[in-house]
N, C-alpha and C positions, 0 to 999 in steps of 0.2 A: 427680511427672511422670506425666501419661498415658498410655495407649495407646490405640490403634485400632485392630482388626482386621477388614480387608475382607476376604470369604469368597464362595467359592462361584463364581468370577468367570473372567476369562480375563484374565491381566497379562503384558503387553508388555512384556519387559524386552530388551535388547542380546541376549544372548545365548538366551533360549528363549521358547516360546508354551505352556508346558506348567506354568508356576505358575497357582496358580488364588487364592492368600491373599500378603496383604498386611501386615507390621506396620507403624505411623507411630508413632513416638514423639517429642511435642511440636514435631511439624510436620517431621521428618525420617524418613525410609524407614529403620525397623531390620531387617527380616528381608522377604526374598519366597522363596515356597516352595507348595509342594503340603501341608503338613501345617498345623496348628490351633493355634499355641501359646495360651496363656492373656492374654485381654488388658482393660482395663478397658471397653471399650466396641464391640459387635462390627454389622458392618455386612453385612448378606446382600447381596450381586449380583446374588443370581438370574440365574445365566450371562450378565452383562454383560461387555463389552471393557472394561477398562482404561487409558490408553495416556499417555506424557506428555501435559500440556495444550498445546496450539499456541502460537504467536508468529505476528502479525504484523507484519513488520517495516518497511511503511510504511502510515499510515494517515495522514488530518487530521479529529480528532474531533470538532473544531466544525462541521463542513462537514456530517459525517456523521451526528452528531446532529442538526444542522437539516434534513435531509433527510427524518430519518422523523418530524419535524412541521411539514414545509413542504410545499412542490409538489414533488413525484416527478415525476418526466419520464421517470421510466429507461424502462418500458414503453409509452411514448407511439408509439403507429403512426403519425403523422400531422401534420402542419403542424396541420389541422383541429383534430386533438382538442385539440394545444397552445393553440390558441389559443380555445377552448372551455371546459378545465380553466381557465387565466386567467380566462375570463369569471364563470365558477363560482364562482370564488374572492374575485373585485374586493369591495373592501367599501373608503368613504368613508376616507381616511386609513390605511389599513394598507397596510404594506410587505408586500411578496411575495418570500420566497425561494424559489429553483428550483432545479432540478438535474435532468441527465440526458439532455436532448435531443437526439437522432444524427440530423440528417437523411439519413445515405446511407442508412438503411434507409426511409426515410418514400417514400410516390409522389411527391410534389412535388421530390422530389432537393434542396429549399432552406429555409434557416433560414427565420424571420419576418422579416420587415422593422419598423421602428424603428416607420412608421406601423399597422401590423396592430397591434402587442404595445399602442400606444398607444390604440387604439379597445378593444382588449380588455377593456383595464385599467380605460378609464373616464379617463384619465391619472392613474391612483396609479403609484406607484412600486414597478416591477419589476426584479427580477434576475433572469434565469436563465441558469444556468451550462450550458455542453457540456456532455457526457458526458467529457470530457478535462479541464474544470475550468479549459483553456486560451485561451481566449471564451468570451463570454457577448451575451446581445442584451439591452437594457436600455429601458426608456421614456424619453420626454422628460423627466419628472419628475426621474431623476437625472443629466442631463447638467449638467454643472459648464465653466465657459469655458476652464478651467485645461488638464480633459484634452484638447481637442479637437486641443491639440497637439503632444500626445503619439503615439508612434510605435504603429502597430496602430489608431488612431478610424477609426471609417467615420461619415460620418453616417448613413446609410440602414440596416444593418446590423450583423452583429457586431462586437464591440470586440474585440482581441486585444492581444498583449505589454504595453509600459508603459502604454496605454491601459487595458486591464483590471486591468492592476494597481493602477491608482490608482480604479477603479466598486468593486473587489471590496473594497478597504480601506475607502472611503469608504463602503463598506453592513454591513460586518462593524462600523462603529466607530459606526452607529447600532442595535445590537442592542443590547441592557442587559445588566451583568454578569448576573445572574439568568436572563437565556432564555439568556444562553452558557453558564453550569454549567450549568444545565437540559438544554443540547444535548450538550454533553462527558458529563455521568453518564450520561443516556439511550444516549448511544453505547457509554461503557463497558460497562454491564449488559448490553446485545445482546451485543458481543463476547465475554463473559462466557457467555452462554446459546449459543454456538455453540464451546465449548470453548477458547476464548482467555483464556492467565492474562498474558499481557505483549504492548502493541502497543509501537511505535518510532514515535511523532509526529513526523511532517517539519513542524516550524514554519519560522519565517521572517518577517521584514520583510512581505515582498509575498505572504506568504498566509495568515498569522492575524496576527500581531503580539505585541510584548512581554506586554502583559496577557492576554492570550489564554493563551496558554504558561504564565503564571505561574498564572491560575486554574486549569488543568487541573491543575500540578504540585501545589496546594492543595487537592485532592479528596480528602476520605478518605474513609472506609469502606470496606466490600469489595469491592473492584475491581479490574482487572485492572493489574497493575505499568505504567508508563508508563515508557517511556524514550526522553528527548526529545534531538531535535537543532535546532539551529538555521541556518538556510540564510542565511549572509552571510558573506562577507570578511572586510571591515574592522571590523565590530562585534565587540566582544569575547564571551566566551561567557557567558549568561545563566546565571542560579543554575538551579541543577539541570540544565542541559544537559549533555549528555556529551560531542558533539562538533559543530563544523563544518560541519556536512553536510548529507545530506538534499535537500531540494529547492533547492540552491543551483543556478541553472538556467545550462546551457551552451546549452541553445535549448529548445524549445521543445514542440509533441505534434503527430503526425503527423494525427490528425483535424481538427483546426484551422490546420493546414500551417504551424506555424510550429515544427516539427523539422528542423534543417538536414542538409541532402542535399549531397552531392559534384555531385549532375546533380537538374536542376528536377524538380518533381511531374509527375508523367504528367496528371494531370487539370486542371494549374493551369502551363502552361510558364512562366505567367510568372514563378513565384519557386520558390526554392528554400529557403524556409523562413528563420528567422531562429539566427543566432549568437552568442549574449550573451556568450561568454570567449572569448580569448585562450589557444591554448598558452601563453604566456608568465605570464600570469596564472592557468592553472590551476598552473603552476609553480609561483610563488611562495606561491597557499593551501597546498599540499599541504608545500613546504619549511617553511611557519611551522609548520604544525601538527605536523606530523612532531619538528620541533626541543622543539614545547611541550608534547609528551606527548600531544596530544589528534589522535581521528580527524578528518579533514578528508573530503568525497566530495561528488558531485555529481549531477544532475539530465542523463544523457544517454540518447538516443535517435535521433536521425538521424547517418547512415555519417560526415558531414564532423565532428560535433559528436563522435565515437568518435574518430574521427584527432585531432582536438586536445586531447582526453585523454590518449591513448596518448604526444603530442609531447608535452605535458605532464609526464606522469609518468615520459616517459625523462629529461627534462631534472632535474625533481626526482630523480632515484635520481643522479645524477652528483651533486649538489651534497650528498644525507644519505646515501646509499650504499643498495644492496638491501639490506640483514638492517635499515637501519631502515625503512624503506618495508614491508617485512614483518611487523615487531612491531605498525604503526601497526592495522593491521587495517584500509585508510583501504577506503571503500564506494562505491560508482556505484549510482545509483535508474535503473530499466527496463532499460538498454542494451541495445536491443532490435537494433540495424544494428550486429552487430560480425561482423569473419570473424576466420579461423581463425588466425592470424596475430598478430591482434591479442589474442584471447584468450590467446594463447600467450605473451605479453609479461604482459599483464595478471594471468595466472596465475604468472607470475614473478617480480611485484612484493606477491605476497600480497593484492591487490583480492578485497575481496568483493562479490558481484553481488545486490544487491538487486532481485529479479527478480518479477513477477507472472505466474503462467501463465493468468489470464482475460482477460486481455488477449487472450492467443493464441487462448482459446476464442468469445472475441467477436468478435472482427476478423483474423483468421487464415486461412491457408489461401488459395488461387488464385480467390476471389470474394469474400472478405470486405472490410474498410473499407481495410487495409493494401493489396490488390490494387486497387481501387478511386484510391487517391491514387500507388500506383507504379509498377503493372503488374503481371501473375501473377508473374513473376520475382524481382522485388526484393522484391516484396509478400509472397512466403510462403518468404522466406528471414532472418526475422525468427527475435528469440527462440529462438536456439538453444543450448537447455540442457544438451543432452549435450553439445555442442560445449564449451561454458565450463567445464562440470565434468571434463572429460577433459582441460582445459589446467591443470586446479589453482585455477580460479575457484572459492573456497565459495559456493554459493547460499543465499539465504535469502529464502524465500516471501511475499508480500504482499499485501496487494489493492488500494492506493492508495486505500483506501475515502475519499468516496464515488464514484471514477470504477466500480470494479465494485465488489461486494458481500462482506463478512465471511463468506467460506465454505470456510474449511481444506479441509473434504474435497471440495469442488469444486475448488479450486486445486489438490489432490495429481493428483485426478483427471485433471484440465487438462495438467496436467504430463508425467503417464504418456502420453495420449491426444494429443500432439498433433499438431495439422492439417498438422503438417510431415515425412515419414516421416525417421528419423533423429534427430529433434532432442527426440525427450522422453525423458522420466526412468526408472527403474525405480521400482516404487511401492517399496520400502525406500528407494531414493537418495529420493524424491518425498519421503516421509512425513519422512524425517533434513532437509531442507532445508526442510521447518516448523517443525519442532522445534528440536532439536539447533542448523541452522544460524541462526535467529534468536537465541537464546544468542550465539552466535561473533561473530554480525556485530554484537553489541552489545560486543564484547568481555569477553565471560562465559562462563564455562561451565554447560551444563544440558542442560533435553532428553532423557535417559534414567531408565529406572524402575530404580534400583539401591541400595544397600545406601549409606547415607551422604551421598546425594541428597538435596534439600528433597521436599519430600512435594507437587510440582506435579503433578496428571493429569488427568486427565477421566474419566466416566465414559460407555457409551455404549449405547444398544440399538444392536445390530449383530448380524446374521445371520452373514455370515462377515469373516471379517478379511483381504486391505482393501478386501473389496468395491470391487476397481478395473478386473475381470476385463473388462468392458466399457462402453462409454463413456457409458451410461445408466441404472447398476444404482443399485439403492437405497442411498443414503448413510446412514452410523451418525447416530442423534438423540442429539443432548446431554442425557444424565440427571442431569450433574452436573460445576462444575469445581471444582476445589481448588488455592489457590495458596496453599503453602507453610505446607499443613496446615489453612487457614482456608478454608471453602465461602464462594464468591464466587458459586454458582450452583447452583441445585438446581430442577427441575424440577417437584419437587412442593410446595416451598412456592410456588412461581411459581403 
C-alpha cells in the first residue's frame, strides 16, 4: 500500500485552517495535521489551499461540450454580431450548433427572425439555442411538417416547448456517436480543470436521449464521477441512473416565458407561461418513486409551477407518510419563485434544492432579465437562498451548464453576493452547499477533508481563503483535482 504526503500547504478541513500536511493512503485520507510523518511519495504546496474538490449538481454535458466546439453566443452583444458570427461560420453542408444568445441585453431588444438566420446561413442548417436552452431560432433547412404542430412553433421566429423539443432531438440525433463522446470528454476535462471531481447529468427523453446517457456513462478514464438522472415518468429508470429526476419539466424558463406564473409576464400580458404537470401527477411520480426506493424531482421555476409541487408533495406525504418523503432525498432543479411558506413545507418534507446562484448573478436584481419579464418586484425576489436554507431546504450548487458557465467559485461567490439584500449565503454555508451538499443531494455522503474520507480535493493558488470578501476579488486557480486519490487534473501537465 502507498502513501502520499501533501506538505507545506493550507488544508480545509470541518473543523480547522491551521493543518498545513496531508496523509492519502491508497486513495483515502489517513492523517491531517501540522507535522511530517514519513510517507512513500511527498508532494510540496508551496503555500497552496487545499480544499474538497466541488460537485456540480446539475449540468448537460453534451450540450456543454458542444459548445466549446460550436458557436458560443454567450458573449454576443448584438443581433448584428449573431448573425455575423453565423455568416463566418456558414460552410456548404455543415450543421451549426449554437448556444447562448439573450436578446434583453442586445440593442435590438429581438431574436433573429427564421428569414435573417436563413440568409446568414446560406440555408445550411442552424441551431441556436437561448441562453436558457428553453428556445431556440432555427433555419428553414431543419424545419420538419411534423413539428409545425406542435405547441410552442412560430414560423417567423423562436421555437419553444414541444416544438423545440422535437428541433433539439432531431439535431442532437444527427451528431455522430464520436463528436458526442468527443463533446461529453471535452466537457468533463474543463470541469475537471476548474476543480470539479463529480457533476449530476440531468438527462432525459426531450434533452439528450437514451444513447446519449449511456455514452457518457461509458467514459473512462480520469474524469470526473458522473451521476446521472433521468427526466421522465413513465419510463423506467436507465442503467446507471440513480433517480427520476432532474429536468423532468413542470414548465418551463422565465427568459423564454415559458416558466408558469400565478399572474402573466409584465412584458408579454398575454401569457403566462406554460404548465406541463399536474399536482395530481407530480403526486403520483414522487408516490411511485418514494415506494421504489429511488429519488424522484423535478424541473421548477415559476410561482404557479412551485404551488403545484408543493400540492403535489402534500398529497404524496398523506399517501407514503413524511419520514418517507424524508429518507427519499427527492430534489427540485432552480426553484427559483418560492416564498416563505412554501419553503417551510418543502423543508419539511426533506426536498433538496438544486439551486444555481449565477443565475441570480446574470439576471438578478431590480434591472436584470428577471425584472425585465416581471417587474422590479417579483423580478428580484427570486432565488432566495437563505430563505430555503433556514426552512431546512439542503442546497446544492449548480450551473446548468451550458445555460451559465462551470465556475464553483463564482457560484460560491454568487451566493454570498447576492443582488437580493437578505437572500444570500454565508461563504462557509456557500462553499458546504458545493461540496458537501452535492454529495447529499446525490444521496451520498462527502465533501469534507477528514481522516477516513476518499482522498477527493482540489488543489489551488489562492491568496486568502475564501477570497469572497467582495464581489469582484480574485478567484483561487485550479493547480490540481483529485478524485478518490487519482489526478484527474493537473495544471502542469496541461
Amino acid at each position: 500500500m502507498s502513501t502520499t504526503l501533501l506538505r507545506g500547504g493550507r488544508i480545509h478541513t470541518p473543523s480547522t485552517m491551521d493543518a498545513t500536511a496531508m496523509l492519502i493512503r491508497d486513495g483515502v485520507i489517513e492523517w491531517i495535521g501540522s507535522a511530517e510523518p514519513p510517507a512513500d511519495d511527498l508532494v510540496d504546496l508551496n503555500g497552496a489551499l487545499v480544499t474538497p474538490a466541488f460537485v456540480d449538481a446539475h449540468v448537460h454535458s453534451t450540450g456543454a461540450g458542444l459548445l466549446r466546439t460550436g458557436l458560443d453566443l454567450t458573449r454576443c452583444a448584438s443581433l448584428a454580431e449573431l448573425l455575423d458570427r453565423v455568416r463566418d461560420r456558414a460552410r456548404p453542408g455543415e450543421l451549426i450548433w449554437g448556444h447562448g444568445w439573450d436578446e434583453t441585453t442586445w440593442p435590438e431588444r429581438r431574436p433573429p427572425t427564421r428569414a435573417e438566420l436563413d440568409e446568414a446561413s446560406r440555408g445550411g442548417a442552424v441551431y441556436l439555442s437561448r441562453i436558457d436552452v428553453h428556445s431556440a431560432v432555427i433555419t428553414t433547412a431543419l424545419v420538419r411538417p411534423e413539428v409545425r404542430t406542435l405547441a410552442g412553433w412560430s414560423d417567423t421566429g423562436p421555437v419553444s416547448r414541444a416544438a423545440h423539443h422535437a428541433v433539439r432531438s432531431a439535431f442532437l440525433a444527427s451528431i455522430t456517436p464520436e463528436q458526442r463522446r468527443a463533446a461529453q470528454r471535452e466537457f468533463l476535462r474543463h470541469a475537471a480543470s476548474m476543480g470539479v471531481a463529480a457533476v449530476h447529468e440531468c438527462a432525459g427523453p426531450d434533452i439528450s436521449g437514451a444513447d446519449d446517457l449511456a455514452d457518457l456513462l461509458a467514459l473512462d478514464g480520469d474524469l470526473p464521477e458522473v451521476v446521472a438522472y433521468w427526466g421522465a415518468r413513465e419510463a423506467g429508470l436507465p442503467p446507471g441512473a440513480r433517480g427520476l429526476a432532474g429536468d423532468l419539466f413542470v414548465d418551463g424558463a422565465l427568459g423564454s416565458r415559458t416558466a408558469a406564473l400565478c399572474a402573466p409576464y409584465t412584458d408579454a400580458p398575454h401569457t403566462a407561461g406554460a404548465l406541463y404537470l399536474r399536482a395530481e401527477q407530480i403526486a403520483g411520480h414522487v408516490v411511485a418513486c418514494t415506494r421504489a426506493g429511488i429519488q424522484a424531482g423535478f424541473h421548477v421555476i415559476g410561482d404557479a409551477a412551485v404551488a403545484a409541487v408543493v400540492d403535489g408533495f402534500a398529497q404524496a406525504a398523506e399517501a407514503v407518510g413524511v419520514d418517507a418523503l424524508r429518507a427519499a432525498r427527492h430534489r427540485l432543479e432552480h426553484l427559483e419563485m418560492v416564498d416563505a411558506e412554501q419553503a417551510a413545507r418543502l423543508g419539511g418534507w426533506g426536498v433538496v434544492g438544486s439551486v444555481q446562484p449565477l443565475f441570480d448573478a446574470a439576471w438578478g436584481g431590480r434591472t436584470g432579465m428577471y425584472a425585465q419579464r416581471l417587474g422590479p418586484d417579483r423580478g428580484s425576489a427570486l432565488n432566495p437562498f437563505a430563505h430555503l436554507a433556514a426552512a431546512g431546504v439542503v442546497l446544492a450548487l449548480g450551473s446548468d451548464c451550458p445555460v451559465t458557465p462551470v465556475d464553483p467559485w463564482g457560484a460560491v461567490r454568487a451566493a454570498v453576493h447576492h443582488r437580493t439584500e437578505g437572500f444570500g449565503l454565508s461563504a462557509p454555508d456557500a462553499f458546504a452547499a458545493h461540496t458537501v451538499g452535492g454529495w447529499y443531494a446525490a444521496g451520498l455522503d462527502g465533501g469534507r477533508l477528514e481522516v477516513g474520507a476518499p482522498a477527493t480535493y482540489a488543489v489551488w493558488d489562492a491568496g486568502r481563503f475564501p477570497l469572497l470578501d467582495t464581489s469582484d476579488a480574485p478567484l483561487p486557480v485550479c493547480l490540481r483535482t483529485v478524485r478518490a486519490g487519482r489526478t484527474i487534473y493537473d495544471r502542469e501537465s496541461e
